[in-house]
C-alpha positions, 0 to 999 in steps of 0.5 A: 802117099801113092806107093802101088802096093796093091799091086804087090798082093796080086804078084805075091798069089802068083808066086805062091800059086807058081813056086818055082817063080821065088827060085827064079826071081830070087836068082835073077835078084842076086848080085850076079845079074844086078851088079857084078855082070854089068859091072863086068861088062862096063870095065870091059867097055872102058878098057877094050872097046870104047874109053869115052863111052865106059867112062860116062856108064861108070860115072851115071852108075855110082853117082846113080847107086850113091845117091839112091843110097842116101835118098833111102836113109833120108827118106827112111820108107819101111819094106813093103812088109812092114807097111803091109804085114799081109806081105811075106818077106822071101828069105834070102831076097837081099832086101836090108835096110830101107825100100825107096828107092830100089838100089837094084833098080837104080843099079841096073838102070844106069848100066844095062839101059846106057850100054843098050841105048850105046849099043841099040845098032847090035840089036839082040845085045840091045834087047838083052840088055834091056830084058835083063833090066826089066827083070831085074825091075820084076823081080823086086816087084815079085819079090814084094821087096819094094813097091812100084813107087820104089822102082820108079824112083829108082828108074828116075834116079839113074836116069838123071845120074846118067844125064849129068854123066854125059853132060859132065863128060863133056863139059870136062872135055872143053879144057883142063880148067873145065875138067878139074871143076867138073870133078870138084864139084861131084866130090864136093857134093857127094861129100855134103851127103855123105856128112849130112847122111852121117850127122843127120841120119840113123844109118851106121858109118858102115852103111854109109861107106858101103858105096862111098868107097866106088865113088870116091876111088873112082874119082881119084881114079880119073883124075889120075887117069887124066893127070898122067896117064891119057888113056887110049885103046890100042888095036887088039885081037880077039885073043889079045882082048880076052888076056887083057881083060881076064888079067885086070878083072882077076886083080880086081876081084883081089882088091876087093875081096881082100879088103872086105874079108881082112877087115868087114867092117870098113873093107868095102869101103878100102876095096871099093876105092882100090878096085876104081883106081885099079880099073880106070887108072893103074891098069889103064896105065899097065895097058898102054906100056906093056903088050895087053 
């Protein structure tokens, strides 16, 4: 099978014969640029500027991450080292478990690519957005964490997820009825992968919960959200903007931090599902009755 590996060899002599890329590429390769920041930047989106539009990134990008996640314990592809051992692993490069695909890429694809696409008239933004993306891409290339294949199936992956978020989205605004199948369906087939990746794969139930815990909180969380909340932005000003959304991302950080720190081994899984229903019910709930 086709994996472009080769190509790896090339981008590894480069960054021996340049040093300071490995120091570049390993921080833009840090959870900070491939998961908090745009995480970050699609609350903000749901919470202040655009519910409809932060909903459908939110949706493309947890199913996109849940499902590369399970590919990659279905597919169990061995790191580009282990196929190659001519390849170095770079230290601290976030790279555990399985290569196909690239989590970071499927991660960042479903973000940072939607917000542009929604956002393309505001054309700087547009671009740094998809630089940011790209980077990211390069970056696990250069890093020979994964292989070309790898970050194509991740490019792929989160493109389908976000197509069946839009499609989804719409479908669920036809009626009540429309709503409620729409979410059955993605936690009933979510659900089927989570059990086959439990009975049928070699991953532990920690891995496992790792991404499960987002997506099944963030379905709780909207249909909360749509039972008895029905959200809708109010009129802000610049200033109001920054309260409120300095005051939900401060509780969020808590919801998932606590967990995760009291009890590792199932924390990011209890934090996962407090910090979705925080952001796409409960806050928005407080936003509509109190002066945020």
């Amino acid at each position: 099978m086709w994996t472009g590996i080769e190509l790896l060899h090339i981008l590894q002599d480069i960054r021996m014969d340049f040093p300071f890329l490995e120091d570049f590429f390993l921080t833009i390769s840090s959870r900070i640029f491939y998961m908090i920041i745009p995480i970050m930047m699609v609350v903000a989106i749901y919470w202040l500027f655009d519910r409809e539009k932060g909903e459908i990134i939110t949706l493309g990008c947890l199913s996109a991450t849940f499902t590369s996640s399970i590919i990659k314990l279905i597919v169990a592809q061995p790191r580009p080292w282990i196929l190659d051992p001519t390849l170095e692993r770079v230290p601290g490069a976030h790279a555990d478990g399985y290569s196909l695909p690239s989590g970071h890429t499927t991660l960042s694809a479903s973000t940072y690519l939607p917000m542009a696409w929604y956002y393309r008239n505001k054309i700087i933004l547009a671009i740094i957005l998809v630089v940011a993306a790209i980077l990211i891409m390069v970056a696990r290339l250069m890093l020979c964490v994964h292989t070309p294949l790898d970050i194509i199936t991740g490019i792929i992956t989160a493109i389908v997820m976000v197509l069946i978020a839009i499609k989804a989205v719409e479908i669920g605004k036809r009626s009540e009825r429309a709503y409620y199948t729409v979410s059955a369906a993605y936690i009933v087939l979510f659900t089927i992968a989570v059990l086959y990746a439990c009975f049928y794969t070699e991953a532990e139930l920690k891995e496992i919960l790792q991404t499960s815990g987002f997506f099944y909180g963030l379905m709780i969380g909207r249909l909360i959200e749509h039972r008895y909340v029905g959200y809708t932005i109010k009129e802000r000003t610049k200033g109001q903007k920054v309260k409120a959304y300095l005051i939900g991302i401060l509780v969020a950080a808590v919801l998932l931090a606590v967990p995760h720190l009291a009890v590792p081994e199932v924390g990011t899984f209890i934090g996962g599902i407090l910090l979705m229903i925080w952001c796409y019910a409960l806050y928005p709930m407080i936003m509509m009755k109190k002066d945020l």
